[in-house]
N, C-alpha and C positions, 0 to 999 in steps of 0.2 A: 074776357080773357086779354092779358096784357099782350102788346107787340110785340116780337122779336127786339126791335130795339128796346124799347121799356124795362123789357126784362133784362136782357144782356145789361143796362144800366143799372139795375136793382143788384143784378148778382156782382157788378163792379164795388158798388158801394159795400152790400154785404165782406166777401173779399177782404175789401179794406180794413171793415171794422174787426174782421176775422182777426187782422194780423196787427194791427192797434197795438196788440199787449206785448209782444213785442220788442217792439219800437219804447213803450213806454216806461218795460223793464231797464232798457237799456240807460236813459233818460232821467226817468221822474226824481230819483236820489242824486246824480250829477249835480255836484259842486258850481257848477258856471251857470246850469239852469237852477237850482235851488237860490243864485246869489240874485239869478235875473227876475225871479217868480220867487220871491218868502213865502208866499200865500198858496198851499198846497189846490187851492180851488182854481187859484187863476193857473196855477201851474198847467193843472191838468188839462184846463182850455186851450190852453199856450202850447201844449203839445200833441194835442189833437188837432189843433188849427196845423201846426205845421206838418203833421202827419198827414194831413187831409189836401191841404195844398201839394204838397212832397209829390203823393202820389196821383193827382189827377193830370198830372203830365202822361201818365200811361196809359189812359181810358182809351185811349184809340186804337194804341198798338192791341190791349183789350179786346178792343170790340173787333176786331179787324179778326183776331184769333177765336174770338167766340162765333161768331157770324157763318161759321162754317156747321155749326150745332146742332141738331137739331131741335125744335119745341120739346120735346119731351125730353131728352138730355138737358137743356138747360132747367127747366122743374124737377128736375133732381140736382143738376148745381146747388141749386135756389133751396132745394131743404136740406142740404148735406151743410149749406153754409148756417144757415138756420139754428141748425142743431150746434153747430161747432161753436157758435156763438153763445146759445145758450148753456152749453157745457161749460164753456170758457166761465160763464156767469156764475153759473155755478160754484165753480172752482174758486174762484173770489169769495164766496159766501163762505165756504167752506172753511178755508183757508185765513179767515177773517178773524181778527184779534179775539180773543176768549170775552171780553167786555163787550164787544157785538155779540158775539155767538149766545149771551144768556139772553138777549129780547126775542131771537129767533127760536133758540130753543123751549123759551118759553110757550111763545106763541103756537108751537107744534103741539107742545103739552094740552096747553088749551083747545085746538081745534082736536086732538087724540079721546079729550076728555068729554068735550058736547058730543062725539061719534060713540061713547059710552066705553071707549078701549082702554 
């Protein structure tokens, strides 16, 4: 079982990457970052770095307000952020250009098709 502090760090990072999208809506097409970053791959690193850096100035005020928690409220933190995350994920899949969407679509077809549906 993880430590109070462990945890309270895992649900920080979580958290962050929570709210990532964000940050990166605001960003990723921006003229001054698109002129600094051409390369949509480095972009994307370039702006999770400075999101990542950005916010680890508040891990303490963080944990300072978590600390008060208890273990079981924070395992529920800890899968509410979980889920938000992989919604979030979702929703990019989702939402993903029609020329992605036919390898996944496909791929459902397939796995639909060996379950005999």
């Amino acid at each position: 079982m993880a430590t109070a502090d462990k945890l309270i760090r895992e649900i920080f990072e979580l958290d962050r990457d929570a709210m990532y999208s964000g940050h990166r809506q605001l960003y990723v097409n921006d003229p001054r970052v698109v002129q600094a970053h051409p390369d949509p791959a480095l972009r994307e690193r370039a702006l999770l770095g400075s999101w990542r850096k950005s916010t680890e100035r508040h891990y303490q005020r963080y944990r300072v307000a978590c600390a008060e928690m208890s273990m079981d409220d924070l395992v529920r933190l800890q899968a509410m952020l979980k889920r938000m995350i992989a919604a979030e994920r979702l929703h990019v899949i989702l939402d993903a250009p029609a020329s992605n969407k036919g390898h996944t679509q496909e791929a459902s077809r397939t796995r639909d098709t060996s379950r005999g549906m």
